[in-house]
N, C-alpha and C positions, 0 to 999 in steps of 0.2 A: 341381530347384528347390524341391520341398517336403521333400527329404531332411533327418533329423534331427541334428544335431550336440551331440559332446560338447562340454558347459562344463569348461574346465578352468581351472585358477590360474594365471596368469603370476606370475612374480618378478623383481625386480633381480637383475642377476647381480654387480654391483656397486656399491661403494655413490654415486659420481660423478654428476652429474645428465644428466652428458653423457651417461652407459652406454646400452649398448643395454637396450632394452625392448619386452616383446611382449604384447600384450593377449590375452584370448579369442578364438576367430573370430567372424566374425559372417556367417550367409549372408544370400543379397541374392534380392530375385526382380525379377521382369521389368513391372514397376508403372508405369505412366506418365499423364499428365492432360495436354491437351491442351486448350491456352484461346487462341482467336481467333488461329488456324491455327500456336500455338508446341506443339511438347511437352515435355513437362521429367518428368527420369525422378526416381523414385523408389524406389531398389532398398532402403530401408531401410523399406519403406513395412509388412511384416507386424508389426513391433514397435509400431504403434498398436494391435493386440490386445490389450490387456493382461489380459481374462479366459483367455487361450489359456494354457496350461500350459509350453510351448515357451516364451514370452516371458517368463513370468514366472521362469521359471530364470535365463533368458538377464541381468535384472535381479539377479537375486541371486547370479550368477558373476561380474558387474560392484562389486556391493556387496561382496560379501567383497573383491575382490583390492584394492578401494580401502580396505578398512579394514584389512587386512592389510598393505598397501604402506602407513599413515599410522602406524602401530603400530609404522612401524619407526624414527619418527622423535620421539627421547625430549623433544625441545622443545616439543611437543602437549599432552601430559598437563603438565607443567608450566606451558602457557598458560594450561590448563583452571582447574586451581589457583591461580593468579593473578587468572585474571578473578571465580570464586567468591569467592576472600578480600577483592576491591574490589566486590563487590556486593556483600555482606555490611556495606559499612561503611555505607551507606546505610539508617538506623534504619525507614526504611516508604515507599513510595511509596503516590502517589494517584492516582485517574483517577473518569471519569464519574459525575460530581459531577450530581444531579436533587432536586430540592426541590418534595417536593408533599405537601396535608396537614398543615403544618405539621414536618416532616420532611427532614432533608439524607442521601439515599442517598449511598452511592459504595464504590465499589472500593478497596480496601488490600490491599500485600503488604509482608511481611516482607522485610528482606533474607537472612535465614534459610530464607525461602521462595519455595516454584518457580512459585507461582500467586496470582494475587489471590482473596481473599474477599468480599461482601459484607458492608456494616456500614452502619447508620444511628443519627442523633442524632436526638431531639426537638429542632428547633431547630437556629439553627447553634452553639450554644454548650453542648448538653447530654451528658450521657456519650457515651460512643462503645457500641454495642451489636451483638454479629455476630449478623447475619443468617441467613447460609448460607455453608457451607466445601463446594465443589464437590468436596475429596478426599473427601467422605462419602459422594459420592451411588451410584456404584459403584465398585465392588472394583478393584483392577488395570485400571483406566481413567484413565487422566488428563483427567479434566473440566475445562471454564473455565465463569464465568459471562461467553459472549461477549456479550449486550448483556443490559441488565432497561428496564422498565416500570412504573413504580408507579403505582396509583390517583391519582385527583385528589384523593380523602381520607386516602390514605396508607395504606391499612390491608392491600393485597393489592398484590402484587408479579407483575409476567409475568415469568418467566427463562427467556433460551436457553441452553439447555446446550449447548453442543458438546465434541466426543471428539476426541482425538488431531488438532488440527488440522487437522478436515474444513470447519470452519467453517456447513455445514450442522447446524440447532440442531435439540434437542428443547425446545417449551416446557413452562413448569410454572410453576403458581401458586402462590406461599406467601403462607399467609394469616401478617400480621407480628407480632400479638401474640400468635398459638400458635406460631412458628413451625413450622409442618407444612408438607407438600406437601399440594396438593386433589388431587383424580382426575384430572383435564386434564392429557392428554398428546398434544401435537401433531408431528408429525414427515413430512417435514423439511421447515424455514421458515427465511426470512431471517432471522426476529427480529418481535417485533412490534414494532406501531407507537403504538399512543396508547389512552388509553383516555376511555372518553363518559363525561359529567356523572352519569351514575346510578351508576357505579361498580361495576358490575356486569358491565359488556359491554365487548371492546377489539377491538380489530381487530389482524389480522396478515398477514400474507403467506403466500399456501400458493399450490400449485401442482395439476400437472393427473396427475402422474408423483409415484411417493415412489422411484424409483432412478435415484440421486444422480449416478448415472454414465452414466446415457441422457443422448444428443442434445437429451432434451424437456426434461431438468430445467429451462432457463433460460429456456423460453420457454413464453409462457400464462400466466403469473402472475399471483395473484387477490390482490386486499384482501377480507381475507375479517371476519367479524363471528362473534365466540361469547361467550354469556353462560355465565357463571358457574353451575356444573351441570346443564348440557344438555347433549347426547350431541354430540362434534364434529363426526359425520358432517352434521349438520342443520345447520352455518355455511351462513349464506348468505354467496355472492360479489356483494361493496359493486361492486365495477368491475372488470375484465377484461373482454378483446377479446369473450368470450364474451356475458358478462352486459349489455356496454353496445357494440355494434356498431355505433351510430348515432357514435360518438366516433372511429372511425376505425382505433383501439389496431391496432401491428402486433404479432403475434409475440412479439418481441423486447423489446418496450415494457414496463417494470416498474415496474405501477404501485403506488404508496407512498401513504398517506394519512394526517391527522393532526388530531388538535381542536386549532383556534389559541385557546388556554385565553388570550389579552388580550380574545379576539373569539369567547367561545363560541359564536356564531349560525353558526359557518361551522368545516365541515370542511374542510380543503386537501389537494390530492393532487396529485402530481406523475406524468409519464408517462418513465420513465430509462434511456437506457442507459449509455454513454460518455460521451455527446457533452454537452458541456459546456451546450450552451443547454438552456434549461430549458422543456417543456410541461407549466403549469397549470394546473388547474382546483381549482373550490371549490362546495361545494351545502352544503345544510341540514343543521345537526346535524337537527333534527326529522326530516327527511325519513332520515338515518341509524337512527334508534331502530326504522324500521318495515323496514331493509334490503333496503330499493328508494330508493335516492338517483336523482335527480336533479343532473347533474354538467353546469357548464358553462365553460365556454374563460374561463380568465385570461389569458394568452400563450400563441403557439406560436413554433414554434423560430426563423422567421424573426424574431422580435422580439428576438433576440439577449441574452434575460435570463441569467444567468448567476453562479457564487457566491451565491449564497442570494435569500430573499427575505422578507417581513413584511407585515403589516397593520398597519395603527392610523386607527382611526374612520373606516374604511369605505376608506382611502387603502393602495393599494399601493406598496410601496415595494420597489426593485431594482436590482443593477448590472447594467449594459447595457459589451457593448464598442462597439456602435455607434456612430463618431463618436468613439469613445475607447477606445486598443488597449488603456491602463492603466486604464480603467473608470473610471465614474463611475455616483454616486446617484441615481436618477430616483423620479418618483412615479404615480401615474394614480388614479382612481376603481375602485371595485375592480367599483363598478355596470353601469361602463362603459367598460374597460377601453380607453385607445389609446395605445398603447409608441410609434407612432411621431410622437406628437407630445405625448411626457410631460414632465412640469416635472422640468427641474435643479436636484435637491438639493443635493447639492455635486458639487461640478465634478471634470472628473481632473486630477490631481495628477500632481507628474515621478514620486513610488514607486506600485508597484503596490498594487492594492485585492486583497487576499487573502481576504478574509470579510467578513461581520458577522453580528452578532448584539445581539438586543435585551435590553433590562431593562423594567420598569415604564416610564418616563419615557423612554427614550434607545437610540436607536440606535447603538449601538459598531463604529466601522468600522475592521480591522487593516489596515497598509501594511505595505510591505516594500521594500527598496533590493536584496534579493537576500540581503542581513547584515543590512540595523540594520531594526529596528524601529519603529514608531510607532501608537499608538491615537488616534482623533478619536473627537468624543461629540458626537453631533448632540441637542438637545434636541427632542424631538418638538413638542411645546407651541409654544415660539419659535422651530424653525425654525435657532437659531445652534448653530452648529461651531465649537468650540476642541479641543487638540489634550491629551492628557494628559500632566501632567509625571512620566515614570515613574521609576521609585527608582533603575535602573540600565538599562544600553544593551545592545542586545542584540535578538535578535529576542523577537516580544512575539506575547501570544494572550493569548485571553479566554474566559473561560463566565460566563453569570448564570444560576446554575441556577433562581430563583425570579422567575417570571414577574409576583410581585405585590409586589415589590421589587426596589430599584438596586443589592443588595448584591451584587457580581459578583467571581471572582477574577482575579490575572491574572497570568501565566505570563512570565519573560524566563531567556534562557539563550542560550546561545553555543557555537563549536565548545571555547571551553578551561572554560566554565564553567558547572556544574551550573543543573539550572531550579532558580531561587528563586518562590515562590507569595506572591503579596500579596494580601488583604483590598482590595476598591475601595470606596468607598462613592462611588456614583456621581452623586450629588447632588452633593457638594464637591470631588469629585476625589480625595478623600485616599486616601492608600496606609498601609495598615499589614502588618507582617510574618504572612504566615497560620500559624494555629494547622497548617495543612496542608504549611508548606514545612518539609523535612527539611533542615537545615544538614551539610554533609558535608565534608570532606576529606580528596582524595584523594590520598595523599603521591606529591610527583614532578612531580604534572602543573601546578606555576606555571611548572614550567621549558619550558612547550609556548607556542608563538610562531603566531598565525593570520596569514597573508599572504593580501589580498586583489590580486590584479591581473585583467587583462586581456589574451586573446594573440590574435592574426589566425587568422581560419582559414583555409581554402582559397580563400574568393573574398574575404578582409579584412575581412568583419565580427568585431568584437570579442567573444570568448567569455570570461565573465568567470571565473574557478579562486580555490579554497578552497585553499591549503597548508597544512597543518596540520605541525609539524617543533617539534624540540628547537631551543631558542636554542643560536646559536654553531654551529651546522652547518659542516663542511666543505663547500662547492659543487665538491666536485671528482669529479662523478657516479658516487660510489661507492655511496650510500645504495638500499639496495632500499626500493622505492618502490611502493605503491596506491594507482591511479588509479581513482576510482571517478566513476560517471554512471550518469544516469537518460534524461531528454529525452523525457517522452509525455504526453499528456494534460493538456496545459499544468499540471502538477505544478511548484511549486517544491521545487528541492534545497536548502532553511533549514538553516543553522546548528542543529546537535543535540548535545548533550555525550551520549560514550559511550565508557565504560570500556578497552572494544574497543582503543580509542588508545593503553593501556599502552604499546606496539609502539612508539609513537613516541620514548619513554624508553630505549628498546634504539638510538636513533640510525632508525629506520622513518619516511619521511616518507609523507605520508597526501596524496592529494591529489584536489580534487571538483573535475569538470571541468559545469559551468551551461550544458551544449547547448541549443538548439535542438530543438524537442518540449515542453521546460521553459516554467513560466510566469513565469522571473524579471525578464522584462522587457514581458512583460503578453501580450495575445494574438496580435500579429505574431510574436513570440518562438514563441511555442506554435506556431501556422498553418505557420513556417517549417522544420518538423521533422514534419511531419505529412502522411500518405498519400502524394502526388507528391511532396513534398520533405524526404521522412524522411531521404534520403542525408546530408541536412547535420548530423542526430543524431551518426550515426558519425564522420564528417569532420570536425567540429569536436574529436571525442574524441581524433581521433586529433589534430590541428593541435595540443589541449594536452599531450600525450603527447611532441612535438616540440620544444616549448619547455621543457618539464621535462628533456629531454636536454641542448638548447640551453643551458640557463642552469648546469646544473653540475651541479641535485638530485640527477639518476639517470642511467644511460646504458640502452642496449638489453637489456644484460646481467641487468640490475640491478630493470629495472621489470617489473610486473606491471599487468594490466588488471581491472576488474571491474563487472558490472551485473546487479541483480536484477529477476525478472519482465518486464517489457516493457524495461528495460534490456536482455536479454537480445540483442535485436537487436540493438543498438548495441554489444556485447562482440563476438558472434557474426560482425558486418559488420567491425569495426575488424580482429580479427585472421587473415578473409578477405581484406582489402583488404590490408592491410601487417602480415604476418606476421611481417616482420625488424624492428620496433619494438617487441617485447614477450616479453622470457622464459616469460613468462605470463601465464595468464586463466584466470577461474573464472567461468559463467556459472550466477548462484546462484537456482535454479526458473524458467529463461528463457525466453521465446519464440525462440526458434533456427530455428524451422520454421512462417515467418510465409504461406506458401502453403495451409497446412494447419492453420493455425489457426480458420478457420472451421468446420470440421468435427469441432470438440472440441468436449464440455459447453459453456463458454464464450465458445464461438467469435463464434455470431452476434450477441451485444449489442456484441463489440468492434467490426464493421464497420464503424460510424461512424468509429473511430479511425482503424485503419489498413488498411479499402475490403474490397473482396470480389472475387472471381476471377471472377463475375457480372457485372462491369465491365472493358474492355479496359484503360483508363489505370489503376485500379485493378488489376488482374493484373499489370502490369508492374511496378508500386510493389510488389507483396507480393514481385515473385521477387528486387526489388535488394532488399528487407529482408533476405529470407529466406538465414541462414546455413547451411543444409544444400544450400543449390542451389549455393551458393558455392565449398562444399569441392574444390579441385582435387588430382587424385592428384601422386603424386610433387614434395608440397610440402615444403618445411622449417616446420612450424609450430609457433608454442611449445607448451608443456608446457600443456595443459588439463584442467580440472573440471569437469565436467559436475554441475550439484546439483538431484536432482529429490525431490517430496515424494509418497511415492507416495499420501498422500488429497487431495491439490491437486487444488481445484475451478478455480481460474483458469487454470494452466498445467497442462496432462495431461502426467503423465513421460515419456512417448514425444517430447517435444521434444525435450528435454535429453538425453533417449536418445537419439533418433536423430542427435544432432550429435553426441555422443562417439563412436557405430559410426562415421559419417563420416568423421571426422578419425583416427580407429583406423586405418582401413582406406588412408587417404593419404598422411598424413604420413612422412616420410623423415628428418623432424629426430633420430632415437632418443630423443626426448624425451617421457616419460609422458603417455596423454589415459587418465584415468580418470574413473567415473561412480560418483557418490557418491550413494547412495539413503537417503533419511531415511525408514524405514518407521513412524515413532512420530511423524511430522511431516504438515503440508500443506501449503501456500503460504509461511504460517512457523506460529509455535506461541507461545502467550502462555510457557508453559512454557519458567524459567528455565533449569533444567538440559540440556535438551534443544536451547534456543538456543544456550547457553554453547558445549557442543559440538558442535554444528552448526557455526558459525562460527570456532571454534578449529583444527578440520580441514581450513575454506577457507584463514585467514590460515597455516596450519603450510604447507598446498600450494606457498603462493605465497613466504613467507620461504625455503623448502627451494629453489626453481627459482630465485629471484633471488640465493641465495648467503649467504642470512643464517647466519652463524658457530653460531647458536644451536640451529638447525632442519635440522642436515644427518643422514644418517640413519647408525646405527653400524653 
């Protein structure tokens, strides 16, 4: 059982997709867990090792033979090529846009370039000036600047750095009008969080472990408090379970805190894991400056707060789904807080309440039908809601990065059409084209057609599907076809334009199946996909996966399956469940191994989502998730991907690992299960190039299994 084995290379012996095929071995030991008198084996159970030496080969005889096997197929590097020359044509993107100090921060990347930069204006109308180029900071490291922080006077900057899509940062100050770095270097941290009125002092997030890869990383987490050239070690902890025991904090609880700069007299902090409902509290800046807060209860979880929340003169404002599955606006005294008999600000509506967010004067609340978009503008003052007339249809978002002003930008885009960025002035409503939106086009794609329906699933509720396709399609199910889904964490699956879709210009039809877990239809939607009734995640994938057969698009031959991250489940179950409906599937950084997910880095903040083995009804939900318990031998199953990131903090590679050994060791189809390891990756990678081909080697897998003319191997 603990005998060593060699890795060696399999290869096609020919080039047919039918061909036989043989992977690596993989040995098994005799591993089993046994939850409220079941036991369920685990023979693939030592490759959760991943410091052991043995494993970590065992990963890198998996990587080569899948990059070696993708190498062979000349329509990859040519997509690769394709998708760089149509993101190139995109003159700059923008993102995380912050105004403080009289100052507009944000992020910019070249289409030429693999990473954004920081750059700020004086003003929102003044030169454009770079900040920091995260390629500078070390050598043969691929840096991002994953979040910043800037003073409330502008003048100093907090940045996390993160490396090769670990997502855990290092921070660093730059002071903005030398641009330098100061001494402060903190690691490793979520990111910080806000910084206090004196401008001197910010608070962050740190922890009780600095290895990233322990059990403990995600739990014990501090808001922690450091001034400006003081030794780190002396932060004091603002709140954690430790620091404030009288509050109840478990574990698992991460708490986050922030100055509500409309309402400087009150710090806010939240208590977070998964779970959608929101525990608040709020204490004294004052009391913050001396780092012994006093922190007391704005809601707790049973008050159903959820999607964000705000102050304004002393008034708490929040969506609640209680009494409203598609949410609606409430308000309470923030003195004296009572959710359950708060005033209706505005009511719910037939679209769902996606967010809001505030300006100076107004509360901006985004809808969503699941596609079309809509913005409301409550006026705080009067209390009236009207609705904004936006420039074009589409789904819609918003930021007003300047909290002492209504100048807000706002986002619309669609599955055929690029985001356009408009100027709000939120006073009159008016829309002007932003200095920020990059006008683009991208030849080919007017000829792409979005189809909005609806299909029954297994017990006839309606699941709504995205088809994205070339006009004038044959419907005579010849087209290879990806199906992609999500379904967790009441997440909607929104309308996004993305290059990626070239494929659909080849005759590739693209299609998004809106499960159940999702929150396109508000939080029964979410609830009905979730712990005991996650099965209808996959079931529904599969019911649209049926009708896409059914109606012409694709046939069994033809289609391919797909889901990232807690997706993963839902790939994982769909082609456990009905393995003769799907050529293929790539399960891209998945949860596969939903029994054992609590016992990863982070495991335990997920258990609100999808339960813990610590509970009977819960243990049962994780094993019908769980797609490695599923794997039956001597199955016919498609052609699979396995895609892990080996510095992935959310999903540990031994998922996706051990569901490719699995299905290696089962299947009968002679149809490829390889495991495709992004060692220069994590969960994903801001990092264009690295994305490009990341995703180019999924979509090469799945066009090669379903037949595409383009992608067969020489």
């Amino acid at each position: 059982m603990t005998a060593r084995i060699a890795f060696g290379v399999a290869f096609l012996i020919s080039v047919p997709a039918s061909a036989q095929w043989k992977a690596p071995p993989t040995r098994t030991v005799d591993a089993t867990d046994t939850y409220f008198g079941k036991t369920y084996k685990d023979p693939f159970r030592w490759l959760e090792n991943l410091a052991d030496a043995e494993v970590q080969a065992w990963f890198k005889s998996q990587a080569k033979l899948t990059d070696q096997t993708l190498a062979n197929i000349p329509g990859r590097d040519k997509l690769v090529e394709e998708w760089t020359k149509l993101d190139k044509l995109r003159p700059a993107s923008y993102n995380s846009f912050t105004f403080e100090g009289g100052r507009l921060f944000y992020r910019k990347r070249l289409g030429s370039e693999s990473t954004y930069k920081l750059y700020y204006r004086d003003g929102w109308k003044g030169a454009e000036k770079l900040l920091f180029d995260p390629a500078s900071y070390k050598p043969k490291v691929t840096t991002v600047v994953n979040s910043f922080a800037p003073s409330l006077d502008g003048k100093h900057v907090v940045l996390a750095l993160t490396a090769e899509g670990a997502e855990w940062s290092e921070l660093r100050v730059i002071d903005v009008s030398q641009r330098n770095l100061l001494v402060e270097s903190i690691y490793p941290s979520y990111g910080p969080m806000s910084w206090e009125p004196d401008n001197v002092t910010f608070l962050y997030d740190g922890g009780t472990t600095t290895d990233t890869k322990s059990s403990e990383i995600e739990l014990h987490r501090q808001v922690r408090v450091h001034k400006l050239g003081t030794n780190v070690s002396t932060d004091k902890d603002l709140l954690s379970d430790k620091s404030h025991p009288e509050l109840g904090i478990v574990a698992r609880e991460i708490p986050g805190a922030y100055l509500d700069e409309d309402n400087p007299d009150y710090v806010v902090a939240s208590l977070g894991t998964v779970q959608s409902e929101q525990r608040i509290l709020v204490a004294s800046t004052a009391d913050v400056k001396t780092g012994k807060a006093t922190w007391r209860h704005v809601s707790e979880l049973d008050d159903g707060l959820v999607r964000g929340f705000a102050i304004d003169r002393k008034q708490a404002y929040a969506l609640t789904h209680v009494g409203a599955p598609r949410y609606k606006l409430v308000r309470t005294s923030l003195d004296k807080p009572d959710w359950k008999h708060a005033e209706v600000v505005v009511p719910e509506a037939k679209d769902v309440v996606e967010y809001f967010t505030r300006s100076k004067s107004y509360l901006f609340l985004v809808y969503s039908t699941g596609v079309v978009g809509r913005i409301a503008k409550l006026d705080l003052a009067s209390g009236h809601t009207t609705d904004l007339a936006l420039p074009t249809a589409g789904r819609a978002g918003i930021t007003c990065p300047d909290s002492q002003s209504d100048h807000c930008l706002v986002f619309v885009t669609s599955w055929t059409q690029p985001s356009i960025t408009y100027d709000l002035d939120g006073s009159t409503g008016a829309f002007t084209k932003s200095v920020f939106s990059t006008d683009v086009v991208y030849p080919g794609f007017d000829a792409l057609v979005a189809e909005e329906v609806e299909v029954p699933s297994h017990d006839g509720v309606m699941v709504p599907v995205s088809i994205i396709h070339k006009k004038g399609m044959k419907m005579d199910g010849s087209a290879s076809t990806i199906l992609e889904g999500y379904g967790a964490y009441g997440i909607s699956y929104e309308p996004s334009f993305s290059t990626f879709r070239s494929l659909a210009l080849r005759g590739v039809v693209f299609a998004i199946a809106h499960v159940r877990g999702g929150g396109e239809k508000g939080e029964g939607w979410y609830k009905a996909g979730y712990k005991t009734t996650k099965s209808n995640t996959w079931l529904d994938f599969i019911a649209v996966a049926q009708y896409l057969v059914k109606h012409g698009y694709t046939s069994p031959a033809k289609l391919a399956g797909t889901g990232t991250s807690a997706g993963g489940i839902l790939i994982s179950r769909a082609i456990t469940t009905r393995p003769d409906l799907f050529a293929a599937a790539v399960t891209n950084v998945g949860c596969a191994n939903a029994m054992r997910m609590e016992f990863s880095p982070n495991g335990p903040v997920n258990t609100p989502e999808f339960g813990t083995v610590k509970d009977a009804k819960e243990a049962a939900a994780l094993y019908e998730m769980d797609g490695v318990q599923h794997v039956q031998a001597a199955t016919k199953y498609p052609a699979m991907m396995s895609v892990a990131g080996w510095n992935d903090p959310r999903v540990a590679p031994w998922e996706p690992g051990k569901f490719a050994a699995a299905l290696q060791a089962a299947s009968t189809s002679g149809k490829p299960v390889l495991l495709k390891v992004n060692y220069d990756n994590g969960h994903f990678t801001e990092d264009r190039d690295v994305t490009i081909k990341n995703f180019a080697d999924q979509y090469t897998f799945m066009m090669w299994q379903t037949g595409h003319p383009d992608f067969q191997p020489r």
